[in-house]
C-alpha positions as CSV (number, residue, x, y, z in Angstrom):
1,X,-7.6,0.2,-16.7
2,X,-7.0,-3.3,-16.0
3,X,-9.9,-5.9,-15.9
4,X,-9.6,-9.2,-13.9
5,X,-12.0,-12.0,-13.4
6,X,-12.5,-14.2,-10.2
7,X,-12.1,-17.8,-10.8
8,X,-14.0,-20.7,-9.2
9,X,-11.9,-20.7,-6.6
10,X,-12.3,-16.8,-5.5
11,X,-8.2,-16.2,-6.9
12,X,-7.4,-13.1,-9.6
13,X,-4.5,-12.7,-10.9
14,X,-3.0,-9.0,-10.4
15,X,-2.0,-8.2,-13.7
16,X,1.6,-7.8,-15.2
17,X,1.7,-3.7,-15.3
18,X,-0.1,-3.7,-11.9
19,X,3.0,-5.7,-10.5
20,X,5.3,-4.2,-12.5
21,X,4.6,-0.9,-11.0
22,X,4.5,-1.8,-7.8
23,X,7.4,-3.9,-7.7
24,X,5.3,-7.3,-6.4
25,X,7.4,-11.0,-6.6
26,X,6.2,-14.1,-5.9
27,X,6.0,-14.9,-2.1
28,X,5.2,-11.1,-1.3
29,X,2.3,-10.9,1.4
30,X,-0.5,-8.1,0.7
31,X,-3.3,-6.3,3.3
32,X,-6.5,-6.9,2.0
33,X,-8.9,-4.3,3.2
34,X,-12.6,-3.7,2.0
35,X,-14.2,-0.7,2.0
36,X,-18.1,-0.6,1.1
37,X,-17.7,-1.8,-2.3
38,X,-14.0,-2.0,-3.2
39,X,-11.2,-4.4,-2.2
40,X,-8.3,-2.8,-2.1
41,X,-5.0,-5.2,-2.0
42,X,-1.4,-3.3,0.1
43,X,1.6,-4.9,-0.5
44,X,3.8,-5.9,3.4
45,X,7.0,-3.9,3.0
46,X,9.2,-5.0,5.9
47,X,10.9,-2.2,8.0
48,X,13.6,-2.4,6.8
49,X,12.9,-1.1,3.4
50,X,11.6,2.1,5.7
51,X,15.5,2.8,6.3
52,X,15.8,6.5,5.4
53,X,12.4,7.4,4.4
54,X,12.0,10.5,6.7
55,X,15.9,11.4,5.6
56,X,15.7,15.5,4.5
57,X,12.3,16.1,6.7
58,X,11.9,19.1,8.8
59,X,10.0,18.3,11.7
60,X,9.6,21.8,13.0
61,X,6.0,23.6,12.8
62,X,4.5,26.4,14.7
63,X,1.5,25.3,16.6
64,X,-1.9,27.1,17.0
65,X,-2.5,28.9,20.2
66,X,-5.6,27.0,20.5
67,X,-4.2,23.7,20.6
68,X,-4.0,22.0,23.7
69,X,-0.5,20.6,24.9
């Protein structure tokens, strides 16, 4: 688990496995959402890195005769 510390300034630094992992470079914009009492930091992918994503998926699925249409 990696430990970071807030400096004077309110700035961390995301930590060299963290971006590592995640593939981060300098530049990259993140999300920063809170949620009670977490922050929680989502790199911005452009779309074009979507570019086959859903390749292979079957969108087919039987529906519940309860749902409405």
């Amino acid at each position: 688990m990696n430990a970071v510390t807030v400096s004077p300034k309110y700035q961390v630094v995301i930590p060299r496995s963290v971006r590592e992992r995640i593939h981060l470079h300098p530049g990259e914009r993140l999300q920063v959402i809170s949620f009670d009492d977490r922050i929680e930091l989502i790199p911005i992918r452009p779309m074009r890195e979507m570019k086959g994503v859903l390749k292979g998926f079957d969108p087919s699925f039987v529906r519940d005769e309860t749902d409405r249409v």
